[in-house]
N, C-alpha and C positions, 0 to 999 in steps of 0.2 A: 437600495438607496439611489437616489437621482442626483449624482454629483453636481450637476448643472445647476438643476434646482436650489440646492444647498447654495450651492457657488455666488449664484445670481443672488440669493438672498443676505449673505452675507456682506457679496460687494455693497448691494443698496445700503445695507448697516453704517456701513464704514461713510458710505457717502452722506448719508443722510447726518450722523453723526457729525461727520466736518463742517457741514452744512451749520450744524445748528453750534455751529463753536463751543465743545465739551470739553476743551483742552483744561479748565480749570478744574472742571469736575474728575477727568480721568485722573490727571496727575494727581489728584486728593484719593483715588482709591491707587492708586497703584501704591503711594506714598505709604497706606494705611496696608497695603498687600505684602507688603517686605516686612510687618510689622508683626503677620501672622502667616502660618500655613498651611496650605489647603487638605494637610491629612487631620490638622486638629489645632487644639489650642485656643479656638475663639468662640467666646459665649454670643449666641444670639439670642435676641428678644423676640418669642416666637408669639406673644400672649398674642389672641386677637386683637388685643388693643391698641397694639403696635403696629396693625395694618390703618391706618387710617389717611387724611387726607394731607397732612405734609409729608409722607411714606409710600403715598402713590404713585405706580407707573404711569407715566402718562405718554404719546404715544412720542416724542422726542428723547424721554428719559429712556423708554423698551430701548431706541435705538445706541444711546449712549451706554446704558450697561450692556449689551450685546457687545456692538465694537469694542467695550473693554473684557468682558468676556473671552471675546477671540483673542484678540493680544495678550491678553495674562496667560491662557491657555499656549500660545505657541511662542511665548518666550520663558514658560516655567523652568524650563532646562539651565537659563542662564541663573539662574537665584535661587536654586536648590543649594541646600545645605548637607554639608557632610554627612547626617544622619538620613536624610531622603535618598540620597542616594546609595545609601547602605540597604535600604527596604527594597529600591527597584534591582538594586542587584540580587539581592534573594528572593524577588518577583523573579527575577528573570532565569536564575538556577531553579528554580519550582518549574518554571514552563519549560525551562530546555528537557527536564527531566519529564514533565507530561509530554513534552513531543515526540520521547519513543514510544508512547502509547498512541498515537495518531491512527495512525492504521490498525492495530487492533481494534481501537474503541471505533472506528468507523465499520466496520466489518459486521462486529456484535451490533451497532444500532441499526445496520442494511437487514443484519438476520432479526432481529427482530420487528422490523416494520415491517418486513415482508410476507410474515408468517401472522399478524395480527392487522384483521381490516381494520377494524377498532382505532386502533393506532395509527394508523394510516388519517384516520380522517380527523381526529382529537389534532396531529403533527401537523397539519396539516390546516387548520383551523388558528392552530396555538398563534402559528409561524407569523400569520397573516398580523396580528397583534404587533408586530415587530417594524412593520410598515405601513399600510394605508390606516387600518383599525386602530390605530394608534393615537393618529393624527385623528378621526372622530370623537375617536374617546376625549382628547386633549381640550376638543372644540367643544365639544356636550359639557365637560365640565366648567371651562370659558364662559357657556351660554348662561349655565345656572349660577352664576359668581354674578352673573351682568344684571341678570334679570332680576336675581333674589337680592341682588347689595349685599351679597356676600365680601368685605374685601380682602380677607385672608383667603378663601377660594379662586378670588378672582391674581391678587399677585402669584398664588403658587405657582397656578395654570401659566402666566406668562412666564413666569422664572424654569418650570416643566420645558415651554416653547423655546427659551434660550439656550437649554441643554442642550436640549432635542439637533436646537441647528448647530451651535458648536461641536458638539460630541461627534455629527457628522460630518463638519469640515475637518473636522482632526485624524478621523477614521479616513477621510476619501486620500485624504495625502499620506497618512501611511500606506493607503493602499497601492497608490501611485510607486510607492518608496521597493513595497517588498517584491512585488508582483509574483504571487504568490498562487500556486496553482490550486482548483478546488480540484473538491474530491471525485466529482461525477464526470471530471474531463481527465483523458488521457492521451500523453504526447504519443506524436504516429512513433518513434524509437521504442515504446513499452507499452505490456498490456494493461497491468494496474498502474490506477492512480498514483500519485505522491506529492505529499505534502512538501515539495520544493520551492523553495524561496530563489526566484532570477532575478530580481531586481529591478531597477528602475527601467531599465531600457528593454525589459522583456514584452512581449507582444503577445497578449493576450488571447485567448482561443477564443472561438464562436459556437454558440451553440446550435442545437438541432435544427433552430429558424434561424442561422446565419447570423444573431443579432452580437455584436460583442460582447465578451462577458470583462467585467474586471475583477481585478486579486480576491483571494480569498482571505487575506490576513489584514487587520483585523475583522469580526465579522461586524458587519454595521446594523445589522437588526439589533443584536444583543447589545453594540454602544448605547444606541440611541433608549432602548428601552431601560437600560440601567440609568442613565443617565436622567433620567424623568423620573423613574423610582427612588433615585435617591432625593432629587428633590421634595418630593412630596412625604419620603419617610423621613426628613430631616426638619421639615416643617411641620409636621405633625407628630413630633417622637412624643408627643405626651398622650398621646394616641396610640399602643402598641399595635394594634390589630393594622392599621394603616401601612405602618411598615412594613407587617411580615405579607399583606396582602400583596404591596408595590415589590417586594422586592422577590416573594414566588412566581406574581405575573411573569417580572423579566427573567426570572430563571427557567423558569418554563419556556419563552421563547429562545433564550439559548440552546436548552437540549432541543428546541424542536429543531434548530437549524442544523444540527447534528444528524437526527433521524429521518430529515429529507435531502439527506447527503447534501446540503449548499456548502456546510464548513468543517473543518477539522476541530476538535476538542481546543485544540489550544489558540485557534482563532477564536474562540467564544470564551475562551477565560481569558484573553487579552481585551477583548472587546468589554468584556465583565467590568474589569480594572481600569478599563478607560473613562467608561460612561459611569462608573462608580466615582470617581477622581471631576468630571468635568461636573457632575450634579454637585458633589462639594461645591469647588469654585463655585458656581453661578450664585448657589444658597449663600454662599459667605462675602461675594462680592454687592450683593444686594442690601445683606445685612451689615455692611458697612457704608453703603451710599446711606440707608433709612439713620445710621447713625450721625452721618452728615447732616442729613434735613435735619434730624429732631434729636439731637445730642443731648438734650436733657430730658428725655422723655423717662416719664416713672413705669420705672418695668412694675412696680406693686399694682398688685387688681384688688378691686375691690367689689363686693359680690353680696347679694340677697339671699340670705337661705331660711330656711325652715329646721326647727327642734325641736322634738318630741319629748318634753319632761317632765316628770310625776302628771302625767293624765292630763297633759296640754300640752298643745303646740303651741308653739313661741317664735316669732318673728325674729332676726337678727340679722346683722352685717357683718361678714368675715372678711377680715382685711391680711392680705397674704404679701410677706416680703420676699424682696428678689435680691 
């Protein structure tokens, strides 16, 4: 991940946003944000029909749910509720407990890409998904949403795009926070690695071309890619295949970051639960703005089909309630 990149992008958000005076519109989602939360609880209206043209992103609105995005995102901590913080504390007894597997499980994934070219080039391939290939995939689907008037394609992709950069400023500042050593660097005091957390003020080692490296926790391929999966598996759940598709892709790029020594186990199941958590928000903060534009909008569809009875097909209209 290019923190800068990230960085620069999100300040233009926020500017752009002020720019375009959203104070009424944010206050209206945040308002609506206390009301639900982001592990569950709120029905959205995924029918295609409810992407249409008072539910459209357009390109002032991208920046206004974005800057609300990032602020609901890094003030969830203040308005979490006693049961939310009952889950991340046994998130967090789960992970303390996978972190005495750290070095084991790194060990067995070294021995085994070492001993399978195979593996070597699939890890190696997967990983790349996690970062630049990611962002083409994101765009290739962008392009076909544009071009076909797709518009449930076309908002997932930018709602994918909002994850994508929040999921990474949330990740760049923890990284900041833990500074956390990877796995393929070792301090000149020890020969093996370790998965030690120093902190804000530790100073990061460099690697083979001198270039700085930063923290290993959490890992920001696996943020970013959950974080896009979960959009798109949460927009299309009436689509099973979509889901398990989106959400193997990012698991795959997790264990790849594992088996090309960049992270420890338990940097890739935090980074899991980040971009899991931050693709919620985005999908549910949007489907809260669309219910601002179009508050009465009828979630019923109604539809053309064909039936085949006693030795005729027969015309009809099924009309489905929501």
């Amino acid at each position: 991940m290019k923190k800068a990149l990230v960085a620069a992008v999100c300040i233009m958000a926020l500017g752009i946003a002020h720019a375009q005076k959203p104070d009424t519109l944010i206050k209206k989602l945040d308002s609506l944000s206390k009301k639900t939360d982001t592990i569950g609880g709120q029905k959205n209206n995924t029918n295609p029909s409810a992407y249409n043209e008072a539910t459209k992103i357009n390109f002032p609105t991208y920046f206004v749910l974005l800057g609300s995005d990032i602020k609901q995102a890094f003030t969830k901590p203040f308005h979490m509720k006693p049961r939310d913080w009952k889950y991340v504390g046994i998130f967090a007894a789960g992970t303390a407990a996978l972190s005495l597997a750290d070095k084991p499980i790194q060990r067995y994934a070294l021995k085994l890409r070492n001993n399978s070219t195979s593996l070597q080039n699939v890890s190696n391939y997967v990983t790349n998904f996690g970062g630049p290939y990611e962002v083409y995939t994101l765009g290739a689907l962008g392009a076909y949403g544009f071009i076909f008037r797709v518009d449930k394609v076309k908002t997932t992709t930018l709602l994918a795009t909002q994850a994508y950069i929040t999921g990474g400023l949330v990740e760049s500042v923890l990284k900041t926070i833990s500074g956390r050593q990877r796995p393929y660097i070792t301090d000149s005091t020890i020969v093996q690695a370790s998965p030690t957390f120093h902190g804000p003020l530790y100073k990061t080692q460099k690697d083979a071309n001198g270039k700085k490296l930063n923290s290993s926790f959490p890992s920001g391929h696996t943020t970013v890619a959950f974080a896009a999966a979960t959009v798109f598996a949460m927009e299309y759940k009436n689509r099973p295949w979509i889901p398990v598709l989106s959400y193997s892709a990012a698991t795959l790029i997790g264990l790849s970051r594992i088996t090309e020594n960049k992270h420890w186990a338990t940097d890739v199941l935090v980074g899991a639960a980040l971009g899991y958590l931050t693709g919620r928000q985005v999908v549910n903060n949007y489907h809260r703005y669309a219910k601002l534009k179009a508050p009465t909008q009828n979630k019923s569809t109604l539809k053309f089909d064909l039936q085949y009875n006693f030795g005729h097909v027969m015309p009809g209209l099924v009309y489905t309630f929501r």
